[in-house]
N, C-alpha and C positions, 0 to 999 in steps of 0.2 A: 817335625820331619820335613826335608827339604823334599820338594817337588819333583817329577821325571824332568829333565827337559825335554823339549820337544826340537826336535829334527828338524831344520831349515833348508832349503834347498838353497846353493850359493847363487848370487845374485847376477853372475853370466852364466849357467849354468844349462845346458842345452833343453834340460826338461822344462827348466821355469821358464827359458823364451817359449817354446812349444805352449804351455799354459796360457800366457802373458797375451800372445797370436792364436788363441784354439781358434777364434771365431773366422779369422784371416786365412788360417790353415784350411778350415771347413769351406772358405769359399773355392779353393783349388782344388781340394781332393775329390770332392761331392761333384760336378758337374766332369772332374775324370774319370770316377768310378762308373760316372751314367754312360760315359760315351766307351769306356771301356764293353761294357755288354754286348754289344754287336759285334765287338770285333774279338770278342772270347767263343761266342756263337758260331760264328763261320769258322774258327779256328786259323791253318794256317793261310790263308786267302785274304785279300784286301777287300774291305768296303770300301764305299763310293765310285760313280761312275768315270769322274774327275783323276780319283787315285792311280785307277788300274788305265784306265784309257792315254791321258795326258802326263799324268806325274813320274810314272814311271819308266815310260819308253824318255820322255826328254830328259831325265835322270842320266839314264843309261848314254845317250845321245850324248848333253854336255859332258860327262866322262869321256866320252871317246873323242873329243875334239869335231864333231859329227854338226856342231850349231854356229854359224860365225856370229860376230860380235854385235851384229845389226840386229838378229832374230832373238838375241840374249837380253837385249836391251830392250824391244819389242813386245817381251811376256812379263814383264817386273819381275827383276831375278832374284830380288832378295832370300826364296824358296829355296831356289835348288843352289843356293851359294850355303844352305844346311844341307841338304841332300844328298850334292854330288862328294864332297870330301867323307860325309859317311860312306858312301856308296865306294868311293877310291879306296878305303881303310879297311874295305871287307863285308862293307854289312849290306845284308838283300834289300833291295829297294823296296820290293812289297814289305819289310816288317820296319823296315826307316817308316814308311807313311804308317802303319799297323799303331805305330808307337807315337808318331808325332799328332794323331788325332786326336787324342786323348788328352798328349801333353797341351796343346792349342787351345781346345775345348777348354780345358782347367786353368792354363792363361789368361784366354778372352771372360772368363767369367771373374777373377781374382783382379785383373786389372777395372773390371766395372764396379766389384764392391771397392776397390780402392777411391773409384771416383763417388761414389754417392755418400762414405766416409770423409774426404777431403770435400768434398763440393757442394754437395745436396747437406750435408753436414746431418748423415743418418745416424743413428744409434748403428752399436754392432747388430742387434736383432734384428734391426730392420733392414740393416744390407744382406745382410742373412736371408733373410725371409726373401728377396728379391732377387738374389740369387737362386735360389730354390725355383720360385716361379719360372728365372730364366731358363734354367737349366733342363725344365722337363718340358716348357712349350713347343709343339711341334717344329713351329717356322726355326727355334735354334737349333732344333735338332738337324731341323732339314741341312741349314749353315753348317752345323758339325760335320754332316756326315761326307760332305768332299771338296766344303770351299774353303781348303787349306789356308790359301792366300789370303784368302778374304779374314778368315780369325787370323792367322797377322799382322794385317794390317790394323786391325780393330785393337788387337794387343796397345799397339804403337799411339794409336789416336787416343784411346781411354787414357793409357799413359798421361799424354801430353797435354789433355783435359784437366788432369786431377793439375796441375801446377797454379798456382795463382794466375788469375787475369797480368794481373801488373807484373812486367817482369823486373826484380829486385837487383840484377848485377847478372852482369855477361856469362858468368858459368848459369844461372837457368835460364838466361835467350839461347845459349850454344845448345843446350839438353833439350829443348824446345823446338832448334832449328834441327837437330840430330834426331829426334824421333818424328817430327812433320816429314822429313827425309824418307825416313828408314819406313813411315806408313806409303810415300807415293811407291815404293820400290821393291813392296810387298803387293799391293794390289791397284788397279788402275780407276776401280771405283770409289776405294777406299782414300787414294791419292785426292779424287778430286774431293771427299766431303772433307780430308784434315786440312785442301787449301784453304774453300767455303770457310772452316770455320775460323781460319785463321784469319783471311781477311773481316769477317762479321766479327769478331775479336778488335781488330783495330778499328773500324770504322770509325767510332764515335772519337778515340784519342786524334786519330786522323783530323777528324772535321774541324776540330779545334787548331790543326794545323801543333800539334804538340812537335816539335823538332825530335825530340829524344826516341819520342813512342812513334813516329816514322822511321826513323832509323832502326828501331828495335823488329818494326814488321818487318821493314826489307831484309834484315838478319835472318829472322826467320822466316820466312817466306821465298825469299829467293832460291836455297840451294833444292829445295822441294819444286817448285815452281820450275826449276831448269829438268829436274830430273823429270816430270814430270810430262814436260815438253818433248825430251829426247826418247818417252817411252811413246807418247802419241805418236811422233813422227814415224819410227821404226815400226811401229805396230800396228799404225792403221795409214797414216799419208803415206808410207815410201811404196806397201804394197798398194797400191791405187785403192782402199779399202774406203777411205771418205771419214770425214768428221761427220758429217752430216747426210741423212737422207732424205729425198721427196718425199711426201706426203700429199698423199689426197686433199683438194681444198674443204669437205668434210669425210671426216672416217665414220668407215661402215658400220653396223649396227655389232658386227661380228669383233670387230676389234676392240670396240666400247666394252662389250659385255666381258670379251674375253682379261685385258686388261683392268679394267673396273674392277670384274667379278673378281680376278686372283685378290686384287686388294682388300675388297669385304672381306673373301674367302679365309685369308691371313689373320684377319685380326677383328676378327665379329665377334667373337667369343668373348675378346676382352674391352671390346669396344667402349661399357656403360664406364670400367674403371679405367680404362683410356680418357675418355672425358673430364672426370673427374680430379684424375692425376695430374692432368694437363693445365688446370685452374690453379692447383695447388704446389705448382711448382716451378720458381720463377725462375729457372736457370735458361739462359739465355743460349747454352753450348747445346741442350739436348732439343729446346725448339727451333735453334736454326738447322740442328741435322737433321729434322724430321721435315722441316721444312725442302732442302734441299733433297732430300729424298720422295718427297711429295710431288715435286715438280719433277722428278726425273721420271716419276712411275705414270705421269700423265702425259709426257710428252710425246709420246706416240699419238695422242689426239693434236698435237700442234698443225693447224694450215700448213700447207706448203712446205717447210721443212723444219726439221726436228734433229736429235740429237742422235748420231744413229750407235743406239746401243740399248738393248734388251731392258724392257720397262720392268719384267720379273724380277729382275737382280735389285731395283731400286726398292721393290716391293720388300724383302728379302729383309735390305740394310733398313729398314723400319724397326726390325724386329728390338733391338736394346734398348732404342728412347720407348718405345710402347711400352715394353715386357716394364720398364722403369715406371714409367708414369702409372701402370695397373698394380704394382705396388705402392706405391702413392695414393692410387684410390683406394686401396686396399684397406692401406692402413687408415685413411679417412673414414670406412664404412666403419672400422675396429672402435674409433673414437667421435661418433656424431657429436656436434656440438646442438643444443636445445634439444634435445628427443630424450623421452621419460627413459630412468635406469633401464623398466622394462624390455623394450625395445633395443635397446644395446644390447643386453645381456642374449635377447634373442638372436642378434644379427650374430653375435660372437659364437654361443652355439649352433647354431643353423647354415649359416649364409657361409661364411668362413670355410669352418672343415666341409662342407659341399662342396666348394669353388676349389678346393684345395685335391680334394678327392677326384674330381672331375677331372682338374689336370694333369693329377699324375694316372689314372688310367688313359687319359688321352695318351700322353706320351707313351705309357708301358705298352699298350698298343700299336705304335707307331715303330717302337725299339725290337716288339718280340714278336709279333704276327708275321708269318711268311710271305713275298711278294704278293703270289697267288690267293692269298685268302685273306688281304688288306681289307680294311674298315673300308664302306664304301667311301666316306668324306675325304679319305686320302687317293683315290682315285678318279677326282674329278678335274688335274691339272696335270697331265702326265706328262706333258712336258717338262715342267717347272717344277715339281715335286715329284720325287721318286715316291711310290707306294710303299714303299716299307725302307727301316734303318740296314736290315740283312739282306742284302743285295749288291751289287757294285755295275757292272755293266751288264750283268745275268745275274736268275735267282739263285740264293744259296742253297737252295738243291740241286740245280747244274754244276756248280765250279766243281766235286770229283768229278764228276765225267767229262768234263771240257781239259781238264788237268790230263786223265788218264788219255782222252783221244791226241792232245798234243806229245803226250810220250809216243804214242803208236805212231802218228805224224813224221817222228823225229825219227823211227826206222823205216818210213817208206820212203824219206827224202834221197833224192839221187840227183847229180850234178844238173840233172837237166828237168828236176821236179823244184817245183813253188807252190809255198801256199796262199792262196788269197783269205783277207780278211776282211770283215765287215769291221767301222770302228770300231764296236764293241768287243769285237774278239780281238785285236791288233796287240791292243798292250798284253792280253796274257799271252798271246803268241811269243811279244818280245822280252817277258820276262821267263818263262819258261819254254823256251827254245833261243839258247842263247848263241848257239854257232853258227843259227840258220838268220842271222838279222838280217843280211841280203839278201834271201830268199824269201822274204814277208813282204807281200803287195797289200796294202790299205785301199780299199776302193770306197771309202766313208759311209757313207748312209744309202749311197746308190745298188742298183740292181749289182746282183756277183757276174752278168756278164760284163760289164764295165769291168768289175776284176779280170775276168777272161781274156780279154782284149787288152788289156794295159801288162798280162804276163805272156802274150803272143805276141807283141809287140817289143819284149824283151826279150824274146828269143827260147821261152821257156815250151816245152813241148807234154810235160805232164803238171796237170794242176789240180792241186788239192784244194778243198775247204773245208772247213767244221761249220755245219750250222745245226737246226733241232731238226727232229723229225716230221716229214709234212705236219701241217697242224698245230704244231706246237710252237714256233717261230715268233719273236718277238720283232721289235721294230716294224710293225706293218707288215712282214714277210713270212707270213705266217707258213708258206710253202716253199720246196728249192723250185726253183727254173726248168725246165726241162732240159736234158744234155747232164745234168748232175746225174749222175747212179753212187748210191751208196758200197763203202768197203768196212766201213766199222762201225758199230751201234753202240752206246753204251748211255743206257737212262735215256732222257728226253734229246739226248743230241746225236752225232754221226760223222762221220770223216767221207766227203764226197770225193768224186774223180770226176773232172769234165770230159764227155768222150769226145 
C-alpha cells in the first residue's frame, strides 16, 4: 500500500520564510507589541513628552515652510524628512508619532538581535532571550517612550555594527559610510557614539599606517563627520549656545549625587550580571560605546570645563551594551562551569524565572500604573524619567479635558483673543487648534505672566490659558497667579482669562 504523501511548503514560499525568521520575526514584533500598550491605553492622544511638545508642532512648522534651512540642520532632520511628507499626504501628526513608536521600538530591538547574531555570534535563543530582557527594562522603556530620534539613530549604528570589522569592497564601506550618516542625522548623541566607534574601529589598521584601511576610514567617516559638524554649528555655535561649559574647579556634593545617583539608579538592578557579562564578552564595539558613554555621563564632574550637554541622556544610551552584557551574564549563571549539577539545576529553577519575573512586573508597572500612583522608584528622577509610560506632557487622565477645554477655547477665540501656553500645553494647543497657530504664545517653563506680557506686547487685549485647578498643577505650579479668574472647568484643568 503506497504511503499518504506529505505536503511541503514551496521553498520561496511566504509561510516557510515566516518559519525559517520566526525567531527574527519575534525580535520585531515583541518589543512593538510592548510599546504598542501605552499607546492603546491613552487611545486617540500621543505619549511622550517629546512627541506632543517638540515632534509635532515642528512637524506642522516644516510643512508650512515656517523653519529655515539653518534650524533644519540644527535639530538632525533625518525624523521629520518621515514626518513631514506623511504629514503633507494627509495623515495627523499625533498618530504619525502614535505609530512610529512602536514601529522604532520594534526596529531598534530587531536591529540589536541582528547584531548579537552576526557579531557576539549568539544562538537564535539567546538573542531572543536578550531581546526580551531589552524590551521590558525600564531605562528602554523610558528611550521608547519619546526619544524618537534617539531609537533612529540606534537603528542605524546597530545596523552598521552587525557589518564586518574589515571592510571587503566598496559597496559595504559606501553602506557603512551611508548608515554612520544617516545615524549622525538622526540624532546628535547618537551621531557622536557611531563616530567614536568608527574611529576606535580603525585605530589599530591606522597605527600600522595600513594605506587601504586609512582610506577606507576616511570613506567612512568623513561624510558623517561633515554632517555632523554642520549640525553642531547650526545647533549650538551659530546660536551662541557653546560646545562647552564652565565648571566649577570641584562640583558640589549635589551634582555628584545627583548625576552619580541617576547612574546607579539605571542600572543597579542589573549591575551583578553587568559585571559578569562584561568579562565574558570581548567585542570591542559594545565596550567602546559603554565606554564613551561613561565618560559623557561623568563629565559634568570635569574642572573647569566640560562638555556642555546633559550627562542623563548619556546615562540613557548605556542602556543596550548593559541590557546585552546582563544577558551574557545571564546566560553565564544558566551554564556555571565547576559548580555540582545541584547548584545549576537550582540557579535555573530559582535564580532565572525570579530575575525574569522581576523584570517584567517591573516594566508592567512602569507601562500600566497611572502618572499619579507611580511605583515610588520611578519617581525619584523626575526630570529625567517620566513616572509612568501613560502620560505625554500631562497625565492620561487630563488629555479629555485638556482636549475638551481646547474645543471651548476655539469658540471663545476673537481677532483680538490669544492663548498663552505653558510648553507642555503648546503642542496640543498646536495640534488641536489648527487655525488659531498665530494666536498661541509659548511662554516655556516660566511664570504665565511672562505669557501675559509677551501677548500685550503683541497687541492682544484678551488672554486665555488652560492650566489645572489651584492644587493640582504640575510643573512646580501647582497654583494660577493671581489676575487669572476661571471661565471653564472640566476634571482637574480650566480655561482662565487674565483680567
Amino acid at each position: 500500500m503506497a504511503l499518504p504523501q506529505v505536503e511541503t511548503l514551496p521553498p520561496n514560499s511566504l509561510s516557510r520564510i515566516l518559519i525559517g525568521n520566526k525567531f527574527a520575526l519575534a525580535a520585531f514584533l515583541l518589543p512593538l507589541a510592548v510599546r504598542a500598550i501605552p499607546e492603546i491605553i491613552v487611545g486617540p492622544y500621543p505619549i511622550g513628552y517629546d512627541a506632543i511638545t517638540f515632534y509635532v508642532p515642528a512637524t506642522i512648522d516644516w510643512a508650512a515652510g515656517r523653519v529655515s534651512l539653518m534650524n533644519m540642520l540644527g535639530t538632525a532632520p533625518l525624523m521629520y524628512m518621515i514626518s513631514v511628507p506623511a504629514y503633507l499626504f494627509g495623515a495627523d501628526p499625533v498618530w504619525i508619532f502614535k505609530i512610529l513608536g512602536p514601529v522604532l521600538y520594534g526596529c531598534m530591538a530587531s536591529a540589536l538581535y541582528r547584531f548579537t547574531r552576526l557579531r557576539l555570534e549568539w544562538s537564535q535563543r539567546k538573542s531572543l532571550a536578550g531581546i526580551a530582557v531589552i524590551t521590558v527594562y525600564f531605562i528602554t522603556l523610558r528611550i521608547g517612550w519619546d526619544l524618537y530620534r534617539t531609537m533612529l539613530g540606534l537603528v542605524f549604528v546597530l545596523l552598521s555594527l552587525s557589518l564586518p570589522h574589515e571592510s571587503r569592497g566598496n559597496r559595504e564601506t559606501v553602506l557603512r559610510s551611508v548608515l554612520v550618516t544617516l545615524a549622525v542625522l538622526s540624532d546628535q548623541f547618537i551621531g557622536a557614539i557611531a563616530l567614536s566607534l568608527t574611529i576606535a574601529r580603525a585605530l589599530l589598521p591606522c597605527a600600522k599606517w595600513n594605506r587601504q584601511a586609512v582610506t577606507r576610514t576616511g570613506e567612512v567617516f568623513g561624510p558623517g563627520a561633515i554632517a555632523f559638524a554642520l549640525i553642531l554649528y547650526t545647533g549650538i555655535a551659530l546660536p551662541n549656545v557653546g560646545l562647552v561649559s564652565e565648571h566649577p574647579p570641584l562640583p558640589s556634593t549635589e551634582t555628584i549625587t545627583w548625576n552619580i545617583g541617576f547612574l546607579a539608579y539605571a542600572y543597579v538592578l542589573l549591575a551583578p550580571l553587568i559585571f559578569i557579562g562584561w568579562r565574558r564578552t570581548p567585542n570591542s564595539d559594545l565596550r567602546n560605546w559603554s565606554i564613551v558613554c561613561l565618560i559623557g555621563a561623568v563629565s559634568v564632574l570635569f574642572p573647569f570645563l566640560g562638555p556642555n550637554a546633559p550627562s542623563g541622556r548619556w546615562v540613557l544610551l548605556l542602556d543596550l551594551p548593559f541590557c546585552t552584557y546582563s544577558t551574557a551574564g545571564l546566560s553565564v549563571l544558566m551554564t556555571p562551569r565547576g559548580l555540582p549539577q545541584t547548584l545549576i539545576g537550582r540557579i535555573r529553577k530559582l535564580a532565572i524565572p525570579s530575575l525574569s519575573l522581576f523584570l517584567i512586573i517591573l516594566g508592567s508597572l512602569y507601562i500600566l500604573v497611572p502618572a499619579q500612583q507611580a511605583m515610588t522608584y520611578y519617581t525619584l528622577f523626575p526630570t529625567l524619567m517620566p513616572t509612568s509610560m501613560i502620560q505625554n506632557s500631562i497625565p492620561s487622565s487630563d488629555m479629555p479635558s485638556l482636549r475638551y477645554l481646547l474645543n471651548q477655547a476655539a469658540l471663545d477665540m476673537q481677532d483680538s483673543s490669544v492663548l498663552i501656553t505653558h510648553e507642555g500645553i503648546y503642542g496640543w494647543a498646536r495640534e488641536y487648534l489648527p487655525g488659531y497657530s498665530d494666536r498661541v504664545v509659548n511662554y516655556g517653563h516660566a511664570s504665565p505672566i511672562l505669557g501675559v506680557q509677551m501677548a500685550r506686547s503683541a497687541g492682544y487685549s484678551k488672554i486665555l490659558m488652560i492650566w489645572w485647578v489651584n492644587g493640582s498643577g504640575w510643573y512646580g505650579q501647582r497654583d494660577v497667579p493671581s489676575g487669572f479668574s476661571p471661565l471653564t472647568v472640566d476634571g482637574n484643568m480650566a480655561i482662565y482669562q487674565y483680567n
